[in-house]
mmCIF file of the N, C-alpha and C atoms, coordinates in Angstrom:
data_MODEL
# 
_entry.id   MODEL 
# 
loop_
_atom_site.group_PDB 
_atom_site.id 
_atom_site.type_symbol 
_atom_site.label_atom_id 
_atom_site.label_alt_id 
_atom_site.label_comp_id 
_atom_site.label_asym_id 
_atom_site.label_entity_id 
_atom_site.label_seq_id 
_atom_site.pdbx_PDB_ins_code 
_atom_site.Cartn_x 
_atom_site.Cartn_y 
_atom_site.Cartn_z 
_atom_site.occupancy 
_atom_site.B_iso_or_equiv 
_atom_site.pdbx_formal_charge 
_atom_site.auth_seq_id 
_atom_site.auth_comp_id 
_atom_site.auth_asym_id 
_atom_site.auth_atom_id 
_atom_site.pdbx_PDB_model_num 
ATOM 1   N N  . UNK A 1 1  ? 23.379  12.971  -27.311 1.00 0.00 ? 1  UNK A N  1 
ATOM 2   C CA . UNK A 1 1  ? 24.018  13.849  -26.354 1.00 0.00 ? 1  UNK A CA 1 
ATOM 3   C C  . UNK A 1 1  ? 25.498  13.946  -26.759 1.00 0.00 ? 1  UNK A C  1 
ATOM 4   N N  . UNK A 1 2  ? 25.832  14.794  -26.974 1.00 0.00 ? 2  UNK A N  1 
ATOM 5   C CA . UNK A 1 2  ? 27.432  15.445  -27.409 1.00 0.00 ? 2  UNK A CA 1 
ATOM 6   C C  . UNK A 1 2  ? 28.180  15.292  -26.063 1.00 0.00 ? 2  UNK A C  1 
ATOM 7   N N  . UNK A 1 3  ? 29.610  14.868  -26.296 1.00 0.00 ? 3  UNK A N  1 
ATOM 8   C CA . UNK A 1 3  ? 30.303  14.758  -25.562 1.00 0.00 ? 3  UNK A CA 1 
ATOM 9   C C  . UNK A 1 3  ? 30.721  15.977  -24.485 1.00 0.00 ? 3  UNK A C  1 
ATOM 10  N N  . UNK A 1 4  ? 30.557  17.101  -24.584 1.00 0.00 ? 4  UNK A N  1 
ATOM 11  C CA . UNK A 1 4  ? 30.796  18.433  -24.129 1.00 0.00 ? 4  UNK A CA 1 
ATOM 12  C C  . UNK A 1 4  ? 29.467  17.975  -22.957 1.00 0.00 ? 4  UNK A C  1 
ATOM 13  N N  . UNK A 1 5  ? 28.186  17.925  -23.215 1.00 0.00 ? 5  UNK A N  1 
ATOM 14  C CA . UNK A 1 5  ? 26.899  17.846  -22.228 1.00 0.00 ? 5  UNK A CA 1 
ATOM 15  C C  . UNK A 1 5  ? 27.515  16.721  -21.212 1.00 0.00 ? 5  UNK A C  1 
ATOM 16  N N  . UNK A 1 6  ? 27.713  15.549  -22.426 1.00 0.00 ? 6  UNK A N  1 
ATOM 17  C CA . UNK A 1 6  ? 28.233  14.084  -20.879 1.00 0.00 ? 6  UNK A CA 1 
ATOM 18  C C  . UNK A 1 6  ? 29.061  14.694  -19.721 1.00 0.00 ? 6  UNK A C  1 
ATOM 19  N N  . UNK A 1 7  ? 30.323  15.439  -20.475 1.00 0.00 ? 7  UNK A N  1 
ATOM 20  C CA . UNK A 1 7  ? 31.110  15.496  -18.901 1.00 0.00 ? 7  UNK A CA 1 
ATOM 21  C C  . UNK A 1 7  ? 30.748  16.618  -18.412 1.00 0.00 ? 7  UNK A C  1 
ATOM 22  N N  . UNK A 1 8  ? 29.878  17.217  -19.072 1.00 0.00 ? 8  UNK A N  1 
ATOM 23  C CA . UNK A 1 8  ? 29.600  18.895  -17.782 1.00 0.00 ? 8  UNK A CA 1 
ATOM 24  C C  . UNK A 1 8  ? 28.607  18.039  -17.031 1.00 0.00 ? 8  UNK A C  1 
ATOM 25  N N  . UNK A 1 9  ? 27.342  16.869  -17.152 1.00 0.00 ? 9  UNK A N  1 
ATOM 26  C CA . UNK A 1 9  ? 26.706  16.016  -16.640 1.00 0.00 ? 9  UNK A CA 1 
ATOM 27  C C  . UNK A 1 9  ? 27.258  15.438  -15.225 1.00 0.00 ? 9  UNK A C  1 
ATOM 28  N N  . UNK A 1 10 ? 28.676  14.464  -15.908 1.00 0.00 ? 10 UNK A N  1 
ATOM 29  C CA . UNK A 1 10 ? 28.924  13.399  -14.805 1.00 0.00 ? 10 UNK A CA 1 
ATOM 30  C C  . UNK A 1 10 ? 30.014  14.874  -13.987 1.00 0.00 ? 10 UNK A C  1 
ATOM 31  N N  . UNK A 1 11 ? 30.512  15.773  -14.277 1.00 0.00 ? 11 UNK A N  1 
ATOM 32  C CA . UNK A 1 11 ? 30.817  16.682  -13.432 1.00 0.00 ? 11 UNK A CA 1 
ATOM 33  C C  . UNK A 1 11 ? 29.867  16.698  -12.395 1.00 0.00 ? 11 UNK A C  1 
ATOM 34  N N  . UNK A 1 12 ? 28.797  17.511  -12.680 1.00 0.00 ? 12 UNK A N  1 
ATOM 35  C CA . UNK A 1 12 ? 27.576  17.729  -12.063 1.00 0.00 ? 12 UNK A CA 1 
ATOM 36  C C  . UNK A 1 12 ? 26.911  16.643  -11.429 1.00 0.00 ? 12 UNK A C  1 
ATOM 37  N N  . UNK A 1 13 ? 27.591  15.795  -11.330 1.00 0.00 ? 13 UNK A N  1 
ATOM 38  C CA . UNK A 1 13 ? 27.150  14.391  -10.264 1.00 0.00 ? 13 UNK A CA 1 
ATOM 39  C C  . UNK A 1 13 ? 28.106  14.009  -9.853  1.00 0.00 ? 13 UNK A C  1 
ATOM 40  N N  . UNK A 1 14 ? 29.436  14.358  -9.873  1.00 0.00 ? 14 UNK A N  1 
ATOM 41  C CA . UNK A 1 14 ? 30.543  14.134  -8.683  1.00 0.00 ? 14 UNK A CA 1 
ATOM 42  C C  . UNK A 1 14 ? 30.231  15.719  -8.023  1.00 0.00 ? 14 UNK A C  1 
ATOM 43  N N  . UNK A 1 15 ? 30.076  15.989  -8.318  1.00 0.00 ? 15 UNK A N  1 
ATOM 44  C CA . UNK A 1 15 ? 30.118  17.281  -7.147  1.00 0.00 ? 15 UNK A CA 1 
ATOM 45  C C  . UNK A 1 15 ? 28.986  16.858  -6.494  1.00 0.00 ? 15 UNK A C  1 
ATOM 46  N N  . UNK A 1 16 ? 27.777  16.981  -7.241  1.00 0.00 ? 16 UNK A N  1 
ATOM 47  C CA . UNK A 1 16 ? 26.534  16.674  -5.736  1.00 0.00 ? 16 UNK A CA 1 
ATOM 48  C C  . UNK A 1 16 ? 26.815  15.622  -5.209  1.00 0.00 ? 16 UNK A C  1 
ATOM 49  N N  . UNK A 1 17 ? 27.634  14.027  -5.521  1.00 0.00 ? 17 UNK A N  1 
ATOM 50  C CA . UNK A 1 17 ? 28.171  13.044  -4.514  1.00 0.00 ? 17 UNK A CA 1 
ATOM 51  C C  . UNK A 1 17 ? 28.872  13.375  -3.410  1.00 0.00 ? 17 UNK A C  1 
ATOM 52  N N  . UNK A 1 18 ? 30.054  15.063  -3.907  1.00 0.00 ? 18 UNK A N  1 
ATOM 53  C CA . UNK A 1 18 ? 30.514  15.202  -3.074  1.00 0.00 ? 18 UNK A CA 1 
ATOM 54  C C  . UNK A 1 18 ? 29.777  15.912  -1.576  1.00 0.00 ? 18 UNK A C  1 
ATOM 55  N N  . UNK A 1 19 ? 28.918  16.400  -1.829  1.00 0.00 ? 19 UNK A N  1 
ATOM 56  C CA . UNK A 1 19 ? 28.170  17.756  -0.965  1.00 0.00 ? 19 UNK A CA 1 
ATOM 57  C C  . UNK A 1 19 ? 27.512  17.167  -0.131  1.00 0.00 ? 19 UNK A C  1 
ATOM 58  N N  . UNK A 1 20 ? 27.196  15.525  -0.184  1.00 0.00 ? 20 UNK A N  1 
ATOM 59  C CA . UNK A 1 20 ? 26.158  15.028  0.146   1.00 0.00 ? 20 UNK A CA 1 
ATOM 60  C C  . UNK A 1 20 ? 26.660  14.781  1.732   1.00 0.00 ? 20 UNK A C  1 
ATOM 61  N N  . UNK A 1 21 ? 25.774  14.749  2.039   1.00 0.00 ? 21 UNK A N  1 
ATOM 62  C CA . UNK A 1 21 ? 26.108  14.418  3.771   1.00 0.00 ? 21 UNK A CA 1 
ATOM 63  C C  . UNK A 1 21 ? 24.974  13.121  4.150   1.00 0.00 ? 21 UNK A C  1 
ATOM 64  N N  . UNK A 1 22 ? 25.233  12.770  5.375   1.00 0.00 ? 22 UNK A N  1 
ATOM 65  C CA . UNK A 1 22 ? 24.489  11.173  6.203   1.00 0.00 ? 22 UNK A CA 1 
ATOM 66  C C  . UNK A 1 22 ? 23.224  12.004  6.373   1.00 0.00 ? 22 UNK A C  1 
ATOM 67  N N  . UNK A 1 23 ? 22.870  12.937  6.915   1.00 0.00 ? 23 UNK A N  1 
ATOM 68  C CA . UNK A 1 23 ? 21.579  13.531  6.636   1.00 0.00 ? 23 UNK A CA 1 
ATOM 69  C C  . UNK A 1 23 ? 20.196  13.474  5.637   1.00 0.00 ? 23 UNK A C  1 
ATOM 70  N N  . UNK A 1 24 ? 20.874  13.507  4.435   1.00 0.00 ? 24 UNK A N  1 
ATOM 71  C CA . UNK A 1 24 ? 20.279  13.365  3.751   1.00 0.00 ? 24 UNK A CA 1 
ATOM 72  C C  . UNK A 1 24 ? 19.531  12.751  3.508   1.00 0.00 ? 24 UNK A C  1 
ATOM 73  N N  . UNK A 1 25 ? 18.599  12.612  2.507   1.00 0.00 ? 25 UNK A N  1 
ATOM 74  C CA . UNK A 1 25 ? 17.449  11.509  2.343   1.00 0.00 ? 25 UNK A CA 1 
ATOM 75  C C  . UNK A 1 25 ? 18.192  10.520  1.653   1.00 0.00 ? 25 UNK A C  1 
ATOM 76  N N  . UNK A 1 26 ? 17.921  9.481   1.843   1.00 0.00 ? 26 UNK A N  1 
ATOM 77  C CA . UNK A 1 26 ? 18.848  8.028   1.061   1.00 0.00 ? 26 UNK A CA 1 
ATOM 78  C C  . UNK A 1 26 ? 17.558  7.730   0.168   1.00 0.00 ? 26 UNK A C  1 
ATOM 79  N N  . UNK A 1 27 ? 17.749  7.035   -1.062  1.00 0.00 ? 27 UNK A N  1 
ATOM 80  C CA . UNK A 1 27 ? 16.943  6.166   -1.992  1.00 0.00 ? 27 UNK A CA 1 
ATOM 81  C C  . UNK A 1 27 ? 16.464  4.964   -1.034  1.00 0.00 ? 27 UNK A C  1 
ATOM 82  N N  . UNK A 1 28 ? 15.198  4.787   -1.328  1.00 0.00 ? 28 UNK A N  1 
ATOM 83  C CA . UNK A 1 28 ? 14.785  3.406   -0.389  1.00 0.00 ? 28 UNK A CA 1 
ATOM 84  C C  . UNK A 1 28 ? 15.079  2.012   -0.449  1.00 0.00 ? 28 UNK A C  1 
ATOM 85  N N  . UNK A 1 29 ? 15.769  1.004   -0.386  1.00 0.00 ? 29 UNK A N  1 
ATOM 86  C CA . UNK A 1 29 ? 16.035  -0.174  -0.947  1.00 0.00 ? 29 UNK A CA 1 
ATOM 87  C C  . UNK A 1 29 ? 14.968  -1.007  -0.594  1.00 0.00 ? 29 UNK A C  1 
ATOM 88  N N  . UNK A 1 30 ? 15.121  -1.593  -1.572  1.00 0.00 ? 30 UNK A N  1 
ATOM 89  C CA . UNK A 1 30 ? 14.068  -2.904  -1.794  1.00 0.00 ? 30 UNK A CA 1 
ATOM 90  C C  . UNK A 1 30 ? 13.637  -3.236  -0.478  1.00 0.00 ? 30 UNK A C  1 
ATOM 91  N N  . UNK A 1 31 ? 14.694  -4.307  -0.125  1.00 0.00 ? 31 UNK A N  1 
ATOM 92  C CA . UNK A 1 31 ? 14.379  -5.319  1.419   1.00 0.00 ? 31 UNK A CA 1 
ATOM 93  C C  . UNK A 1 31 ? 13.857  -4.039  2.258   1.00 0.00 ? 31 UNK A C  1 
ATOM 94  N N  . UNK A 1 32 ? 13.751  -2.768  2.598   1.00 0.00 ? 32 UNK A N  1 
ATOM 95  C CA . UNK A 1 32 ? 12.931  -2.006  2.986   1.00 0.00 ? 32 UNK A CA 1 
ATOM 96  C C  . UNK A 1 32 ? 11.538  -1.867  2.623   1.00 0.00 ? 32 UNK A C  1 
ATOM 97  N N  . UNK A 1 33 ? 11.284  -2.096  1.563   1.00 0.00 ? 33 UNK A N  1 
ATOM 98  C CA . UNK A 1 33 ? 9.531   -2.009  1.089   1.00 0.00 ? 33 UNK A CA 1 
ATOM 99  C C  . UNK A 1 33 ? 8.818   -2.797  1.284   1.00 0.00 ? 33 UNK A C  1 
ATOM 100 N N  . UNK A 1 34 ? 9.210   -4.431  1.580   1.00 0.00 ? 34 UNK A N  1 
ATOM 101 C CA . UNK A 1 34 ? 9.173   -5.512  1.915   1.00 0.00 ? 34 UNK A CA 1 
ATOM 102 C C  . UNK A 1 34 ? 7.871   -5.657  2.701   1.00 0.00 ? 34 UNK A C  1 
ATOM 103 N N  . UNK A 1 35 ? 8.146   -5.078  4.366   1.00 0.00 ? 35 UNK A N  1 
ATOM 104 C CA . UNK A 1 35 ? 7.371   -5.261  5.758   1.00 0.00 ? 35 UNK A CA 1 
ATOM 105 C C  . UNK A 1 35 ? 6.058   -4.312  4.980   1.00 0.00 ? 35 UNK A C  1 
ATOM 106 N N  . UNK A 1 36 ? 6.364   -2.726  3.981   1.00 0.00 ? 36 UNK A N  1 
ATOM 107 C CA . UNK A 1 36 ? 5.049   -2.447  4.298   1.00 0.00 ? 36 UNK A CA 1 
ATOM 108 C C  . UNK A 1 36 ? 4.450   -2.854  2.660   1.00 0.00 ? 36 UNK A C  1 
ATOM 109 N N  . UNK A 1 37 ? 4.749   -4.002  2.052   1.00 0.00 ? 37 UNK A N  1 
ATOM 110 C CA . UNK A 1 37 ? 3.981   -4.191  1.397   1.00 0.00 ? 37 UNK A CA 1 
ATOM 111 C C  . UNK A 1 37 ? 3.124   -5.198  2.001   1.00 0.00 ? 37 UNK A C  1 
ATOM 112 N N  . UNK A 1 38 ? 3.468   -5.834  2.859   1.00 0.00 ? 38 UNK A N  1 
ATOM 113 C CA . UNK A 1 38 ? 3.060   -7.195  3.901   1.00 0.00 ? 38 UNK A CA 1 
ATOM 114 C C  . UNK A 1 38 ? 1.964   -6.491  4.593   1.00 0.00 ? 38 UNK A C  1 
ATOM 115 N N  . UNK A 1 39 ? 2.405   -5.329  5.372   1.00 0.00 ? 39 UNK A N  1 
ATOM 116 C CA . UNK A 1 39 ? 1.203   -4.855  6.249   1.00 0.00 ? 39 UNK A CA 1 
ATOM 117 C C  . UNK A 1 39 ? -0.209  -4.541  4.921   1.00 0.00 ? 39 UNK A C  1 
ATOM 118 N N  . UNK A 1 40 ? 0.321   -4.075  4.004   1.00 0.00 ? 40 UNK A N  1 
ATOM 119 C CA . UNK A 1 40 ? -0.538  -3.532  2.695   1.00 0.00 ? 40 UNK A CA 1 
ATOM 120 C C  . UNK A 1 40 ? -1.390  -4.788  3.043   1.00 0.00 ? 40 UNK A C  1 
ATOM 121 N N  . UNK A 1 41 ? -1.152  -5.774  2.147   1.00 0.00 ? 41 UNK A N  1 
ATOM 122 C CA . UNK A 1 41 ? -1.549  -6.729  2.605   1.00 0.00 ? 41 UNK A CA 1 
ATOM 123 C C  . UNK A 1 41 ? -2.588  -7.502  2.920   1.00 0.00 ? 41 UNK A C  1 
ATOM 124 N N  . UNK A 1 42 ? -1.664  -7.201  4.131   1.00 0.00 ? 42 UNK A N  1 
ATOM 125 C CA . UNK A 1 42 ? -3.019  -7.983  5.450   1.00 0.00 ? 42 UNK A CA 1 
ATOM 126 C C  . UNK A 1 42 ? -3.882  -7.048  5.443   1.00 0.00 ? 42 UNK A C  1 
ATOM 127 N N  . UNK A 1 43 ? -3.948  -5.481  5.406   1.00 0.00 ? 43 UNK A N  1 
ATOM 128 C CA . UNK A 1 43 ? -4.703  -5.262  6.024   1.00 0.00 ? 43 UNK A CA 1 
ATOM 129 C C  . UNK A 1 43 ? -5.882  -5.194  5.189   1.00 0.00 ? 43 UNK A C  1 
ATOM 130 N N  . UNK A 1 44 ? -5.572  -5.766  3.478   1.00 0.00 ? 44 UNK A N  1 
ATOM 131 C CA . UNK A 1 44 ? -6.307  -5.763  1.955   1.00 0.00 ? 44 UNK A CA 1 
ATOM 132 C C  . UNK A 1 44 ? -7.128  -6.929  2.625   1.00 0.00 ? 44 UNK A C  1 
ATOM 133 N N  . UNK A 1 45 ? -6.612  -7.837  3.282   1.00 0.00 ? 45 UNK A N  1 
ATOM 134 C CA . UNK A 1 45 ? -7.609  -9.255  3.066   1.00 0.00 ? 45 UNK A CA 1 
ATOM 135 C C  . UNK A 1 45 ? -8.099  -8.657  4.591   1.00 0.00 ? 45 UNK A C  1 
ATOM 136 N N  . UNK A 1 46 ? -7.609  -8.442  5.704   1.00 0.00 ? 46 UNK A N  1 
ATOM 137 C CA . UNK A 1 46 ? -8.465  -8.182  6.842   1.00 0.00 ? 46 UNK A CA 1 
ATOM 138 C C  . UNK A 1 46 ? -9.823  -7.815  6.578   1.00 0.00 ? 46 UNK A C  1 
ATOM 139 N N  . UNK A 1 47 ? -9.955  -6.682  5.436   1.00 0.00 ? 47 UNK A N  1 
ATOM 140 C CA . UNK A 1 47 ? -10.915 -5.708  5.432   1.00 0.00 ? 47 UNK A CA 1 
ATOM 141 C C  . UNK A 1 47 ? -11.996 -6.400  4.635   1.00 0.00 ? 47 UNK A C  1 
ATOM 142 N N  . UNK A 1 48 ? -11.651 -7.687  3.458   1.00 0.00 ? 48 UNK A N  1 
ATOM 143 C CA . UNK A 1 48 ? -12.681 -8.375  2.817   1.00 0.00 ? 48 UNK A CA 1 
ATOM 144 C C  . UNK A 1 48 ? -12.574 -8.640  3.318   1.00 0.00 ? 48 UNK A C  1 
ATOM 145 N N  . UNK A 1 49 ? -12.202 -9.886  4.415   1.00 0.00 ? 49 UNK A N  1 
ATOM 146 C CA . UNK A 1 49 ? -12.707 -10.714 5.455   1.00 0.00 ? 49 UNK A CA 1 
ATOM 147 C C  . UNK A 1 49 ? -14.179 -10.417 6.258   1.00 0.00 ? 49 UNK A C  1 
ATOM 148 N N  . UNK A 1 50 ? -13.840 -8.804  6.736   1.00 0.00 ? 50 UNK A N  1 
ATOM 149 C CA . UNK A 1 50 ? -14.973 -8.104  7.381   1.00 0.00 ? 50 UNK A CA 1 
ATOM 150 C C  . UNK A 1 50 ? -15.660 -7.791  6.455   1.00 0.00 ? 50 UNK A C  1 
ATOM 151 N N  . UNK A 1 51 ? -15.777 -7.384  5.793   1.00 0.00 ? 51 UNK A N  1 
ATOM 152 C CA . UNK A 1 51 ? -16.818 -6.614  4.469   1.00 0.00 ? 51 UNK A CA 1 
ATOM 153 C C  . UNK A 1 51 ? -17.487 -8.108  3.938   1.00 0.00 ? 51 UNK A C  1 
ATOM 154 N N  . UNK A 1 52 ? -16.856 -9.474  4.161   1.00 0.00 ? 52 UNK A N  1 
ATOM 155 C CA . UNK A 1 52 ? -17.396 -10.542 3.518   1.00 0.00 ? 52 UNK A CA 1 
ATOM 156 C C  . UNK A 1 52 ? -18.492 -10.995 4.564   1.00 0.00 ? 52 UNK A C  1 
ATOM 157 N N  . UNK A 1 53 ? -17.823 -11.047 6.169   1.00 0.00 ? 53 UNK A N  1 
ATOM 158 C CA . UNK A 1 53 ? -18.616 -11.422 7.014   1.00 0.00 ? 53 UNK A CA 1 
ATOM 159 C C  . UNK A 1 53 ? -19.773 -10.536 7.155   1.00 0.00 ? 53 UNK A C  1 
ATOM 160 N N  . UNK A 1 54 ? -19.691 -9.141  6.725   1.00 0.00 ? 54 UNK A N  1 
ATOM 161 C CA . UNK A 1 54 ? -20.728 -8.229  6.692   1.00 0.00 ? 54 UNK A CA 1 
ATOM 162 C C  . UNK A 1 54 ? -21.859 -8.668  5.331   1.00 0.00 ? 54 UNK A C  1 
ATOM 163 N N  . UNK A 1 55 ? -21.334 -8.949  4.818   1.00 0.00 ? 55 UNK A N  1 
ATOM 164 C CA . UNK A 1 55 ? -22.066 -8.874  3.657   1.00 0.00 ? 55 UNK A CA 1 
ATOM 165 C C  . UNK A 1 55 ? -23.386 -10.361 3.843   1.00 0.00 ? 55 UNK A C  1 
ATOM 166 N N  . UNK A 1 56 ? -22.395 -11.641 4.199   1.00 0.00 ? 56 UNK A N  1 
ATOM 167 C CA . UNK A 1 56 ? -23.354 -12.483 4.726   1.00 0.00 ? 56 UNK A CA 1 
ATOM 168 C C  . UNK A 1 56 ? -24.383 -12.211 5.558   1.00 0.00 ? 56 UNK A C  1 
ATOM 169 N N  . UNK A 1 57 ? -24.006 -11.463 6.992   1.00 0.00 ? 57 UNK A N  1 
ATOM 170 C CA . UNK A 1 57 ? -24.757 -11.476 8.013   1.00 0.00 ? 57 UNK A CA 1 
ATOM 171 C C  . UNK A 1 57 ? -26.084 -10.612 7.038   1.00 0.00 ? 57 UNK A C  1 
ATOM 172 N N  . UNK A 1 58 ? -25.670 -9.752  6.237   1.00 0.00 ? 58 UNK A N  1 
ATOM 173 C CA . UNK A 1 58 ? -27.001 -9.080  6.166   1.00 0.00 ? 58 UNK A CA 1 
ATOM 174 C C  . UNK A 1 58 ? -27.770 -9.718  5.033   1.00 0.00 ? 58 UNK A C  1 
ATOM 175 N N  . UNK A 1 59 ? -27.460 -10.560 4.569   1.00 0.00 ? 59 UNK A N  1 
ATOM 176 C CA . UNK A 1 59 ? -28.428 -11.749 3.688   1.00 0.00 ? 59 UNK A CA 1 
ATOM 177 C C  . UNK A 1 59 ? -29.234 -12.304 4.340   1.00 0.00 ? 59 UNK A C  1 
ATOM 178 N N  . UNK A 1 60 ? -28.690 -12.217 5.753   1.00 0.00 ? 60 UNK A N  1 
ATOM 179 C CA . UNK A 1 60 ? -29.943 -12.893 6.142   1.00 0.00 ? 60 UNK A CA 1 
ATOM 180 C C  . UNK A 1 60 ? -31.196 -12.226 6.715   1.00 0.00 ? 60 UNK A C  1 
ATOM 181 N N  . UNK A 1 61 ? -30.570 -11.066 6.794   1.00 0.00 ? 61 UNK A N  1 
ATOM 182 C CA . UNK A 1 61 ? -31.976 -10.208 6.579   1.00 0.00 ? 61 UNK A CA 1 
ATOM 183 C C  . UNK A 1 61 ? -32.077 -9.110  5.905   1.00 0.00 ? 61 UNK A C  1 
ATOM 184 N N  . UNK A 1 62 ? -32.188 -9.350  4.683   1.00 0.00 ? 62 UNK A N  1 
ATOM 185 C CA . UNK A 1 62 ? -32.404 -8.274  3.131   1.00 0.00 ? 62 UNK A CA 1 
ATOM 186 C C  . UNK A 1 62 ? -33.646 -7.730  3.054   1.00 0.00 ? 62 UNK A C  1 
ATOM 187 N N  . UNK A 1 63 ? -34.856 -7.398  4.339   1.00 0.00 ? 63 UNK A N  1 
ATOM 188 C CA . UNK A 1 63 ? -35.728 -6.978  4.180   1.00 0.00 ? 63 UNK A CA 1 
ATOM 189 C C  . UNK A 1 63 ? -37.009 -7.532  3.987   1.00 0.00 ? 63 UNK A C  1 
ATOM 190 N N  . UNK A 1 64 ? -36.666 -9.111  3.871   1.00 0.00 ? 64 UNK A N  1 
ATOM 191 C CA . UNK A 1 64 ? -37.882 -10.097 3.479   1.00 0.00 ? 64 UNK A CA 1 
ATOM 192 C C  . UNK A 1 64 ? -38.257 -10.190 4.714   1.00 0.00 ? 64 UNK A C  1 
ATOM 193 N N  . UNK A 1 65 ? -39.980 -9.855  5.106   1.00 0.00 ? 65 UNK A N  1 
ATOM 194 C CA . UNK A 1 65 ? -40.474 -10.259 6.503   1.00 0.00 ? 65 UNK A CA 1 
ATOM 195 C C  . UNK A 1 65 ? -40.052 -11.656 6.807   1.00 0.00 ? 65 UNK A C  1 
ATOM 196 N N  . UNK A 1 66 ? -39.712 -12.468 8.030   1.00 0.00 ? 66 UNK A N  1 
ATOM 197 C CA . UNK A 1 66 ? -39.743 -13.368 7.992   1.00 0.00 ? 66 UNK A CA 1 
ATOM 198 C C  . UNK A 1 66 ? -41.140 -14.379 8.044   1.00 0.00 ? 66 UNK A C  1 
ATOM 199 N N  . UNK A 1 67 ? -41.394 -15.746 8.006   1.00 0.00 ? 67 UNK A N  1 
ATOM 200 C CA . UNK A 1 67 ? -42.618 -16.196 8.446   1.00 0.00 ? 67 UNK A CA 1 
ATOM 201 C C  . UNK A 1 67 ? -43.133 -16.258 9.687   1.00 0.00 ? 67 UNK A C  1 
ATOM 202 N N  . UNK A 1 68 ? -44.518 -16.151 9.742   1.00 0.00 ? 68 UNK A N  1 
ATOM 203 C CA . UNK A 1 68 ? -45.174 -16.617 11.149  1.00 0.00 ? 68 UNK A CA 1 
ATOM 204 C C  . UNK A 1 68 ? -44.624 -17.214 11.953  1.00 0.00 ? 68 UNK A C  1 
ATOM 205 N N  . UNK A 1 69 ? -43.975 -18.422 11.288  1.00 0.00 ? 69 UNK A N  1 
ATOM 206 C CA . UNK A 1 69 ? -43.614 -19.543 12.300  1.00 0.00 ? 69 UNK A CA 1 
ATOM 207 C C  . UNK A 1 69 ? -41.827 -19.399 13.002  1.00 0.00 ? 69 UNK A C  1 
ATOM 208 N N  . UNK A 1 70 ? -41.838 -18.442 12.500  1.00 0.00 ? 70 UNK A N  1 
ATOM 209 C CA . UNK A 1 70 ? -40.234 -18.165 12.434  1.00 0.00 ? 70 UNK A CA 1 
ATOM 210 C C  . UNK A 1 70 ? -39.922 -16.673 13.653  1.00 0.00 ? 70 UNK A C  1 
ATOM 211 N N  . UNK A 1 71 ? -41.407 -15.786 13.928  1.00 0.00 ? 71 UNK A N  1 
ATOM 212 C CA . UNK A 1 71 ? -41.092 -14.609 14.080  1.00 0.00 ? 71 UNK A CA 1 
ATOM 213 C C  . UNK A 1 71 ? -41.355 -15.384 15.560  1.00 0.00 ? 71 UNK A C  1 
ATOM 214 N N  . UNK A 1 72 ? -40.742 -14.147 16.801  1.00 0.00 ? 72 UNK A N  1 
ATOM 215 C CA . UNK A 1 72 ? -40.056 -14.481 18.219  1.00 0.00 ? 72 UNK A CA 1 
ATOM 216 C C  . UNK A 1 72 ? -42.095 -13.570 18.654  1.00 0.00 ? 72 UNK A C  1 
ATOM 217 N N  . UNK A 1 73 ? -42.210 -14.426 19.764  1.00 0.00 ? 73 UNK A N  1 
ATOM 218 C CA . UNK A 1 73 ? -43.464 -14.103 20.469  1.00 0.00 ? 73 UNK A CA 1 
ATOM 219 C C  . UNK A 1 73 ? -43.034 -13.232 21.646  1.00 0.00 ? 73 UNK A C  1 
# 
């Protein structure tokens, strides 16, 4: 990059610093991403938790009749 491009560049970024107003959208900082990577998360293991407890309960009945001695009168 030639010196002529750099400062028509950092021109072109003091002026939009200047224009900018509190309105605007801000860049997100870190310690902000924080809480929803946490909720991410929980709600990753909540869902195997359930999908695990699901998965047991239906082992126990995968379709195999049960026995005689086992079935409710």
């Amino acid at each position: 990059m030639d010196p002529y491009d750099r400062n028509r560049l950092d021109r072109l970024n003091r002026e939009a610093e200047r224009e900018k107003t509190a309105a605007d959208p801000q860049a997100i900082e870190p310690q902000n991403v924080r809480p929803l990577i946490v909720m991410v998360a929980v709600a990753l293991s909540a869902a195997a938790i359930v999908l695990g407890i699901m998965w047991v309960n239906n082992t126990l009945n995968d379709g195999i009749p049960r026995p005689v001695a086992e079935q409710r009168q």
